[in-house]
KEBA-738094 format. One record per residue (C-alpha): residue number from 1; z, y, x. Coordinates in nm, 4 decimals. Example, Ala and Ser with C-alpha at 12.3 -4.5 7.8 and 13.67 -1.06 7.14 Angstrom:
<nodes>
(1,(0.7800,-0.4500,1.2300))
(2,(0.7140,-0.1060,1.3670))
</nodes>
This chain:
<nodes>
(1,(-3.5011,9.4114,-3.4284))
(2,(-3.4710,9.3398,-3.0567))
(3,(-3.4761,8.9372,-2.9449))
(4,(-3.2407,8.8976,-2.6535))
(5,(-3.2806,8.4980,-2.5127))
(6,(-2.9651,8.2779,-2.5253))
(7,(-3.0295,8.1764,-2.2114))
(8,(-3.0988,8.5427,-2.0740))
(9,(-2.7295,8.6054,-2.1454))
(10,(-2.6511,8.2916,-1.9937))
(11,(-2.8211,8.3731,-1.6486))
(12,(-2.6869,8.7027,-1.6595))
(13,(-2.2913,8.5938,-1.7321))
(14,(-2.3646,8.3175,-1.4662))
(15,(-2.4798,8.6287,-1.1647))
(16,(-2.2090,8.8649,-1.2557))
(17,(-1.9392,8.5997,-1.1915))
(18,(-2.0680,8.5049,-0.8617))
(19,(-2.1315,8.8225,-0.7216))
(20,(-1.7452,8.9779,-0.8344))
(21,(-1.6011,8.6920,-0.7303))
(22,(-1.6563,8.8278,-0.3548))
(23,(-1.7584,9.1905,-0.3797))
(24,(-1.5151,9.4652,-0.4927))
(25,(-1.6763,9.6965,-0.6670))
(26,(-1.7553,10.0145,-0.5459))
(27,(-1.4540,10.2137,-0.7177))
(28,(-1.2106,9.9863,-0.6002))
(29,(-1.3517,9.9755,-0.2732))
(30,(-1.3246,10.3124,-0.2380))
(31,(-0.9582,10.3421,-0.3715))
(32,(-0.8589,10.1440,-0.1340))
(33,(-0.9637,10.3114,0.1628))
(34,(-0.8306,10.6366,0.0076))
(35,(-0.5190,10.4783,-0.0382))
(36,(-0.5536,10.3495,0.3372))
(37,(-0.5868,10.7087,0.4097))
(38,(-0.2726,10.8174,0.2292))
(39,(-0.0251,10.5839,0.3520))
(40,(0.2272,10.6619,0.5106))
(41,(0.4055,10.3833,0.6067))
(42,(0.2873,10.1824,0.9092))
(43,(0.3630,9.8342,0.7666))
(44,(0.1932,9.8933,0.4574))
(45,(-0.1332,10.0953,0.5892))
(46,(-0.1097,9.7551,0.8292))
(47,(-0.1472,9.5534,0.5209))
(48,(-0.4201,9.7847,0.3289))
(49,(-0.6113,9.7740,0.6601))
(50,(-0.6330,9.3522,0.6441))
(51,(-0.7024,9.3602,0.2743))
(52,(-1.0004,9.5975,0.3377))
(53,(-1.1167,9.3526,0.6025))
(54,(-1.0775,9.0550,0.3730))
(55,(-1.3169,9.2224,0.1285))
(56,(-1.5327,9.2976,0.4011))
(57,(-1.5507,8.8881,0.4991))
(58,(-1.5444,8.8260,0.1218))
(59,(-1.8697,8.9995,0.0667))
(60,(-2.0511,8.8957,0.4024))
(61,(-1.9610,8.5570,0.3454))
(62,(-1.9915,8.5418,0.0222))
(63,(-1.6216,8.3400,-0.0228))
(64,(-1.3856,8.4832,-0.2596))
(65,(-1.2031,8.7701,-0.2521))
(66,(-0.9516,8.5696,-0.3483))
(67,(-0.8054,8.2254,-0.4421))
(68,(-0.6753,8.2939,-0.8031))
(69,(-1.0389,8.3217,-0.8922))
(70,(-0.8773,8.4625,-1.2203))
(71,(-0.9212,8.3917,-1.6364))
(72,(-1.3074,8.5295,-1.7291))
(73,(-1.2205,8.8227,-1.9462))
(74,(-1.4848,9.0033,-2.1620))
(75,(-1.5620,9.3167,-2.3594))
(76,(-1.9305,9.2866,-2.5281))
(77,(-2.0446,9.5601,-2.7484))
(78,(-2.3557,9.4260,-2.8943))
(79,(-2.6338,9.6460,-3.0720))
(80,(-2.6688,9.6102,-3.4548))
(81,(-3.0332,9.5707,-3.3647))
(82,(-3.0166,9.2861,-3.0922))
(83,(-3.0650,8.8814,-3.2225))
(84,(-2.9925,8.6504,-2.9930))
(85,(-3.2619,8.3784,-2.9741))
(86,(-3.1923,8.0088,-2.9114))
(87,(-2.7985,8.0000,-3.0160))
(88,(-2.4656,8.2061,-3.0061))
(89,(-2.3449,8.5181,-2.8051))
(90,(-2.0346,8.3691,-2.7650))
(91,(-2.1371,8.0465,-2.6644))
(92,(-2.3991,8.2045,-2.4252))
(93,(-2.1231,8.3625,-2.2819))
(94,(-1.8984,8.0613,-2.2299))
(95,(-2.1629,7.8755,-2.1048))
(96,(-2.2500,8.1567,-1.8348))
(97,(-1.8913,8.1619,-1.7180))
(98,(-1.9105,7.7563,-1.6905))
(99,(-2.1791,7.7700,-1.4570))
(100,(-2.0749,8.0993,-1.2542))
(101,(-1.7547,7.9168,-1.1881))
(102,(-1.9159,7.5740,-1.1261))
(103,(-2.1984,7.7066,-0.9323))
(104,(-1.9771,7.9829,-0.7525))
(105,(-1.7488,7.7200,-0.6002))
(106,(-1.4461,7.8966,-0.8088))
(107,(-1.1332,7.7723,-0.9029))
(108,(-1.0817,7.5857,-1.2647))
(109,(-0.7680,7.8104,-1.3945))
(110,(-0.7301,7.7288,-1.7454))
(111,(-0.5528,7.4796,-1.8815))
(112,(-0.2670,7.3280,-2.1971))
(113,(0.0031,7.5626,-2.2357))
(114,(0.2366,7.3174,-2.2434))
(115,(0.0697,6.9504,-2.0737))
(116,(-0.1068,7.2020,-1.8129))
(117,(-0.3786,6.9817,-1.8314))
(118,(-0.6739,7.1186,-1.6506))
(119,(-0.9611,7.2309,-1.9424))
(120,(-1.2513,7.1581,-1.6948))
(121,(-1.2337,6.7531,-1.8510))
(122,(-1.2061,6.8798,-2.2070))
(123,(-1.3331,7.1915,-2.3293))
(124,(-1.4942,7.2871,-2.0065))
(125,(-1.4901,7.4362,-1.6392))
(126,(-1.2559,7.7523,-1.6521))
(127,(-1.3363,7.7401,-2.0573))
(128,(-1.2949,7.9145,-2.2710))
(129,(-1.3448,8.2540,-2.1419))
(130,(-1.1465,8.5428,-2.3642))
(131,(-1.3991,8.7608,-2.5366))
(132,(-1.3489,9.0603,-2.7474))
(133,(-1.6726,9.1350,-2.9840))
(134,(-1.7670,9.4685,-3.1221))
(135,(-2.0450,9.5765,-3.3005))
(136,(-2.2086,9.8989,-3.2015))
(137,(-2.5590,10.0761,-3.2539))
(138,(-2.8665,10.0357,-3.0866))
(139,(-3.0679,9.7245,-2.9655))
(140,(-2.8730,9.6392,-2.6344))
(141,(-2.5644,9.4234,-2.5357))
(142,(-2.3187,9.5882,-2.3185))
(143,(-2.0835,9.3249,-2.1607))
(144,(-1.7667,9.4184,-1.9308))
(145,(-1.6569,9.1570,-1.7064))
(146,(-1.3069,9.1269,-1.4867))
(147,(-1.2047,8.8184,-1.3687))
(148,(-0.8104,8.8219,-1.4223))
(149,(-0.5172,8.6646,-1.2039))
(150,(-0.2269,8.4957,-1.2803))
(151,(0.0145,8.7004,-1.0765))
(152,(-0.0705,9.0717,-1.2441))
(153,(-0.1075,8.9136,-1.5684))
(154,(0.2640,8.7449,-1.5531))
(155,(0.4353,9.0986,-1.4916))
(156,(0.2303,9.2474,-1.7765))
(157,(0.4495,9.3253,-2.0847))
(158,(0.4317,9.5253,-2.4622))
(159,(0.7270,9.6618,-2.6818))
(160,(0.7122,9.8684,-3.0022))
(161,(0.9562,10.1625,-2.9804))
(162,(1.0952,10.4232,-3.2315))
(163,(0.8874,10.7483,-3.2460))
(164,(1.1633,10.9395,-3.0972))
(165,(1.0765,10.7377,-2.7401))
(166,(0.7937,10.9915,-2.7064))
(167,(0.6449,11.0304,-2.3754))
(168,(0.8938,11.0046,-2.1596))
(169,(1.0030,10.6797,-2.3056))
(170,(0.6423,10.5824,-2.2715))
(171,(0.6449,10.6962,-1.8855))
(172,(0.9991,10.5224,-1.8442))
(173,(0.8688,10.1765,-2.0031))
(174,(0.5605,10.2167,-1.7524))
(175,(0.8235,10.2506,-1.4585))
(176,(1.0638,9.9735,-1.5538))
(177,(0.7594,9.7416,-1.5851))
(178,(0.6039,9.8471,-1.2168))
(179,(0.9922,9.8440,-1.0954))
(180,(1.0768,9.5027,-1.2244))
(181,(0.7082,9.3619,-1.0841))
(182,(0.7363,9.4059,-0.7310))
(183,(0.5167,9.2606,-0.4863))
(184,(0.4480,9.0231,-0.7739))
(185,(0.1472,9.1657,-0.8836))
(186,(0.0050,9.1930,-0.5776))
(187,(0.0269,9.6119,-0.5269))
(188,(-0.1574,9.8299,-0.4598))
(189,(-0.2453,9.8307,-0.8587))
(190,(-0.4558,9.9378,-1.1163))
(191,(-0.2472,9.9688,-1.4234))
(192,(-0.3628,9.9544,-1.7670))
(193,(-0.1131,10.1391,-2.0216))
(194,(-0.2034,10.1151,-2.4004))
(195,(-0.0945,10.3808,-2.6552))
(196,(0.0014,10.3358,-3.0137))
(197,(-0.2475,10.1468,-3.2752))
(198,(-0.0284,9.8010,-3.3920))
(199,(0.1184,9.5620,-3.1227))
(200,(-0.2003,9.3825,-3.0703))
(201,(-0.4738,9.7033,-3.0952))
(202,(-0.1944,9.8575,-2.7974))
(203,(-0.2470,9.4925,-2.6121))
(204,(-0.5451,9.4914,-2.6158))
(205,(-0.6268,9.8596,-2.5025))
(206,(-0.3725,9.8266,-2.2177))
(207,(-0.5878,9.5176,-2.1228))
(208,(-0.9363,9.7119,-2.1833))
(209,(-0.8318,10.0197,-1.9804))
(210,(-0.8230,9.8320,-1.6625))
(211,(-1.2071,9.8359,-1.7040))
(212,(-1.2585,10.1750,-1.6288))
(213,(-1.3830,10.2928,-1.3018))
(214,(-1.0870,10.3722,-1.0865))
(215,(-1.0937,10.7617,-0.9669))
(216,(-1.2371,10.8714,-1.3081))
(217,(-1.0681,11.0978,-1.5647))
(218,(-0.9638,11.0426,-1.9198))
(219,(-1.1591,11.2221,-2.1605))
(220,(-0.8433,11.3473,-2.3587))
(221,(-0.6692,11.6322,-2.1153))
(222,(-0.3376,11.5181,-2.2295))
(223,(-0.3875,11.1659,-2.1361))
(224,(-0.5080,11.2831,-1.8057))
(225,(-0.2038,11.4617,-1.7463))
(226,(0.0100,11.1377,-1.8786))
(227,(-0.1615,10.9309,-1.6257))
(228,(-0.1447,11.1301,-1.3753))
(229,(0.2625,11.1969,-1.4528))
(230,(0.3090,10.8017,-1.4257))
(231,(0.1049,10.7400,-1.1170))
(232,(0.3051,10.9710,-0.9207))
(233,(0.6464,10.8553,-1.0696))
(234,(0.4854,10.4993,-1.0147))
(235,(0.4361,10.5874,-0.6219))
(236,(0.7868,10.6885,-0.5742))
(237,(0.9211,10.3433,-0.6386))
(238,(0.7995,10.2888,-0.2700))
(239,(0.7133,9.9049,-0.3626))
(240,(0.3975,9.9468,-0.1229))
(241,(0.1078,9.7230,0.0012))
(242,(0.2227,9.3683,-0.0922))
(243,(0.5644,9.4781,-0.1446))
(244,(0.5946,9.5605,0.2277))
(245,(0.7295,9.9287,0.1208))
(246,(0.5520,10.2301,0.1092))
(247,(0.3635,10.5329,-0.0377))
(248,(0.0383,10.3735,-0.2308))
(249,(0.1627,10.1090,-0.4641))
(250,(-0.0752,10.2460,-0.7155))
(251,(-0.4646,10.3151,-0.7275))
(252,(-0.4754,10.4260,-1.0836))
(253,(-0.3170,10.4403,-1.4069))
(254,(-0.5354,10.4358,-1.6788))
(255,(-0.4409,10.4811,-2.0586))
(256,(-0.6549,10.4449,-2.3832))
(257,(-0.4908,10.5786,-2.7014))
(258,(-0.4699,10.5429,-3.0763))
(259,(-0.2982,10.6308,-3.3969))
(260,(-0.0263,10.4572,-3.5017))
(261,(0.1769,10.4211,-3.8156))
(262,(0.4448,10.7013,-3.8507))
(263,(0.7192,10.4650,-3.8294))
(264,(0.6450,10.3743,-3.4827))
(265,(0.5017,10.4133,-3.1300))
(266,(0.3557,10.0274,-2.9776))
(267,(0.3505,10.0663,-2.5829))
(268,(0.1683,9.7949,-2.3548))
(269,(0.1552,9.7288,-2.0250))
(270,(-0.1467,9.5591,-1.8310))
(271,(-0.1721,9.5160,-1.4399))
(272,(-0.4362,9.4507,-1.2262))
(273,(-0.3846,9.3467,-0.8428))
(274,(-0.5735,9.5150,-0.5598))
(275,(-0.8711,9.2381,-0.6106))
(276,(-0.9850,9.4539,-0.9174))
(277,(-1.3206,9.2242,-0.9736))
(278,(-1.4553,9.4006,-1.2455))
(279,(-1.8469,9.4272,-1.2959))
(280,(-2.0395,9.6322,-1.6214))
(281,(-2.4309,9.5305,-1.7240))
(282,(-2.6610,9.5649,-1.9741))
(283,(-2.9172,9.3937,-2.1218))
</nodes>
């Protein structure tokens, strides 16, 4: 049995938060000056061009990318052979995002649903981060971090259809979503679509496949097709950079999949703006 320090986790949570906050990762990055490439509309390759130098400033100045410093959203497989040492994963984890947003100058987000009371006096600074657990093999914890804004969130949606929707209701619901969104989400996007499972299992996919690196392919060839189907039908809305109109309003579309009961077909919906702060470590 491996021993993993609580406050190992802790430091670790803590860096990851800083350092996403104002570097894009690498995948991202790159999409973005592929979609810069691509454009073809003046206003909007305009707009891509001052985004790219925002996340150039972001990184050498180590300010934000930017000011919706987002919800701290986590995915943390954790090895049946790991013990943490000195208290709980979760808490480790909560307390990691307290001090990365503290310590990282970033904005306090979360708050009542219905006061709006700020959490930062109660049950803490940006607290309490949303964590999905799963228990894997092995002796190491994985842990997926994306800090996530208010503006792609809002547009995200999920509906259970009839079996008979099939995939072109599934590539219809995608389009109606992106169509209805706008500029809201702050394009160009990464979109996260998830497949069958129950309501919550497709929620939470949707969610989880905005994770994956950007540029990569599915492992199942007929989801690779799928996605690549939507992102083209996606592109010809002509929404563009920031709404401004144009060719590139989406990086990626990414889809995980799962069975579902045979009476019917759960579809969701997850967005992701172009600040697509998402960082992957293991300890």
């Amino acid at each position: 049995m491996r021993e993993i320090a609580y406050e190992e986790i802790v430091k670790n949570v803590r860096d990851i938060i800083v350092y996403s906050a104002s570097n894009l990762p690498e995948d991202a990055l790159n999409a973005m000056k592929e979609a810069y490439k691509n454009e073809k509309s003046p206003v909007s390759k305009e707009v891509l061009k001052q985004l790219l130098e925002n996340a150039d400033i972001a990184s050498s100045e180590a300010r934000p990318l930017c000011q919706d410093t987002g919800l701290a959203v986590f995915f943390v497989k954790i090895g049946a052979d790991v013990k943490v040492v000195g208290g709980l994963l979760k808490d480790a984890i909560n307390e990691g995002t307290e001090k990365g947003y503290i310590e990282g100058y970033l904005r306090a987000s979360t708050c009542h649903p219905f006061t709006r009371a700020n959490n930062k006096d109660t049950i803490g600074y940006n607290l309490p981060a949303i964590i999905h657990l799963d228990i894997v093999e092995g002796d190491k914890i994985d842990i997926e971090y994306a800090a996530k804004g208010g503006g792609s969130e809002n547009v995200s949606r999920a509906r259970v259809f009839p079996p008979a929707a099939g995939k072109q209701g599934v590539i219809d619901y995608v389009r109606e979503c992106i169509s209805d969104a706008g500029p809201n989400p702050c394009p160009p996007l990464t979109v996260g679509v998830g497949i069958g499972g129950t309501f919550e299992k497709a929620v939470i996919s949707s969610k989880h496949a905005l994770f994956r690196n950007i540029g990569s392919v599915n492992e199942d060839p007929e989801m690779a097709e799928l996605e690549d189907t939507i992102k083209l039908e996606l592109n010809k809305l002509g929404i563009g950079t920031m709404g401004m109109g144009g060719t590139e309003t989406v990086l990626a579309v990414h889809i995980e999949s799962n069975p579902c009961h045979i009476a019917s077909l759960p579809v969701s919906v997850n967005v992701q703006c172009h600040s697509s702060r998402h960082t992957h470590i293991t300890i």
